[in-house]
C-alpha positions in Angstrom: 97.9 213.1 88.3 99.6 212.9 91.5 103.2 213.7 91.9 105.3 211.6 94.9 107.0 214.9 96.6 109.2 212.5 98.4 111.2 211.0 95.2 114.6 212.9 94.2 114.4 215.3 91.3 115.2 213.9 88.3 119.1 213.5 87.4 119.7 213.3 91.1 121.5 210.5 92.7 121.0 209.0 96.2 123.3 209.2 98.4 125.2 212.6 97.6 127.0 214.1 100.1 124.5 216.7 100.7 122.2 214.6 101.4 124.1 213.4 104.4 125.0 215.2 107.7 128.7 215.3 108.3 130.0 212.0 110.1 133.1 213.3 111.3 134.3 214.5 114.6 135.4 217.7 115.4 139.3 217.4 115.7 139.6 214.1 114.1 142.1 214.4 110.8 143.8 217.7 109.4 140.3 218.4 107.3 137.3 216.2 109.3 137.7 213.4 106.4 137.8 209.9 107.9 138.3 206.8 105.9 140.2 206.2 102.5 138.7 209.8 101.0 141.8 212.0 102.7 144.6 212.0 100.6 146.8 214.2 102.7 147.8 211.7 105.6 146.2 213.0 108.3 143.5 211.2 108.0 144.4 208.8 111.2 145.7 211.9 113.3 143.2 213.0 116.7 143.9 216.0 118.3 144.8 215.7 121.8 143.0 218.5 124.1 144.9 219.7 126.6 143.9 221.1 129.6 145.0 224.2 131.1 145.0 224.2 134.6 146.2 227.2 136.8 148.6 227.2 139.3 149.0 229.1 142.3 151.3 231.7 143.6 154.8 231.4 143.9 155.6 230.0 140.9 159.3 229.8 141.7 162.5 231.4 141.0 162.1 234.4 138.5 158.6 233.3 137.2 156.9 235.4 139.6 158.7 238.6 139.1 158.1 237.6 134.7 154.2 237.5 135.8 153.8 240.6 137.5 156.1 242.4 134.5 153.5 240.7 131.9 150.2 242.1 134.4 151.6 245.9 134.2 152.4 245.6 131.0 150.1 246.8 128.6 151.7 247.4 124.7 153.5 244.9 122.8 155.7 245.5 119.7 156.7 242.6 118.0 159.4 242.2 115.3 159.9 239.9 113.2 163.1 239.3 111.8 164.6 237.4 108.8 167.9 236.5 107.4 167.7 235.8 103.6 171.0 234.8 103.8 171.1 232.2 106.7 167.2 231.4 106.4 166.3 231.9 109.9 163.8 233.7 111.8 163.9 235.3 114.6 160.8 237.0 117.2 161.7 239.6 119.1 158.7 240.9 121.5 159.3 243.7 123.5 156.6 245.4 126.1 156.2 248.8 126.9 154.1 250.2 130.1 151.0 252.8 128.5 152.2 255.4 131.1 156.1 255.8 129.8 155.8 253.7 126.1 159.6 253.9 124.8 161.5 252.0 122.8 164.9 252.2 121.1 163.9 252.5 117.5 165.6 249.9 114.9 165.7 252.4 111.8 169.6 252.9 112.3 170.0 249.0 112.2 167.1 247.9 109.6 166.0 251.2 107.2 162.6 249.6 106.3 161.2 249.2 109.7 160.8 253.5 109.7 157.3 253.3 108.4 156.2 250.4 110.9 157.7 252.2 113.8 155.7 255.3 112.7 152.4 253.6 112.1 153.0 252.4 115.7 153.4 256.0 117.0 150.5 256.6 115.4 147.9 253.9 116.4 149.4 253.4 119.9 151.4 256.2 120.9 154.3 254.1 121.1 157.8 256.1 121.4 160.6 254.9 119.4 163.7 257.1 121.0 166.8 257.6 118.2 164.1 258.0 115.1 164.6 259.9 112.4 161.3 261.7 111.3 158.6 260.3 114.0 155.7 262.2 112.9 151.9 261.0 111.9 151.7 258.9 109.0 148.1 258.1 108.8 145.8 260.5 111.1 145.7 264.3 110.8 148.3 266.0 112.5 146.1 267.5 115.0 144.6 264.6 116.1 144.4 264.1 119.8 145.5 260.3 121.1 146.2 257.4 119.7 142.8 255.5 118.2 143.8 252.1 118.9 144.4 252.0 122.5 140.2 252.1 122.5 140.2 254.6 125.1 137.7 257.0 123.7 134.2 257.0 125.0 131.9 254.4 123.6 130.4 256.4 120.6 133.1 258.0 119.2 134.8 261.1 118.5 133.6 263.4 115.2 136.2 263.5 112.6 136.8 266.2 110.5 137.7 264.7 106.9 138.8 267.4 104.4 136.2 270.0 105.5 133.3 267.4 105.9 132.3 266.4 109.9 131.6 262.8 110.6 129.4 262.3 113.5 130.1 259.9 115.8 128.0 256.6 115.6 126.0 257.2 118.3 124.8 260.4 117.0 124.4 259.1 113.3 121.2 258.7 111.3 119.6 255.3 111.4 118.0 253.6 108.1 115.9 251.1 109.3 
């Protein structure tokens, strides 16, 4: 007896959708469903692609001096802020140089942000002038820099966890 390896398994249908590549576009409706089968209503929307283009030097009035601010800077702290009351949002975005990273802290204005402002110190080595208790929150006290400004050496520094040394990766055993 011969079986036909090319039939469907029995209680398979024809025609599933697995059976079937995609049809679909890329950026054609909210989730790549043409036809009557989106129920969302984006199904007739396409995605326009925009093109950026770049523009030369001078870019007019205080554009130019905004550009060279953004270039030299190189840390960002963002806050976002909410009114419960009002229901409105608000983004404030402030940079700070690496060389001299200060900022006026918020903790007089808004309590809760004293944690976020220390985890910043931490991380970045960002200084938030006027704050209570800016101290380490997550590394060891002794730790030297600030690990995610990635300016260690590729590799790795050792870390010293209660008593037990970490190599760095580079220096690491290797289970393959």
């Amino acid at each position: 007896m011969t079986e036909n390896v090319s039939a469907p398994p029995e209680g398979a249908y024809v025609g599933a959708p697995a059976d079937y590549p995609p049809s679909t576009l890329a950026g054609r409706g909210m989730f790549g469903v043409a036809g009557t089968g989106d129920t969302s209503g984006f199904g007739g929307l396409v995605r326009s692609r925009s093109v950026a283009l770049d523009s030369p030097r001078p870019f007019g009035e205080y554009f130019d001096e905004v550009v060279d601010a953004l270039e030299e800077a190189y840390l960002h702290v963002v806050y976002q802020l909410t009114s419960m009351t009002y229901r409105r949002r608000i983004r404030l975005e402030c940079a700070v140089t690496a060389e001299d990273p200060h900022l006026p802290s918020v903790t007089s204005v808004y309590p809760t942000a004293d944690w976020q402002e220390r985890e910043a110190y931490d991380f970045f080595g960002v200084i938030f002038d006027g704050h209570p208790n800016l101290t380490r929150i997550l590394m060891p006290d002794d730790w030297e820099g600030f690990p995610q400004r990635k300016d260690y050496p590729l590799g790795g520094v050792p870390v010293e966890y209660k008593g037990a040394e970490i190599p760095p990766p580079d220096e690491r055993r290797s289970y393959q």
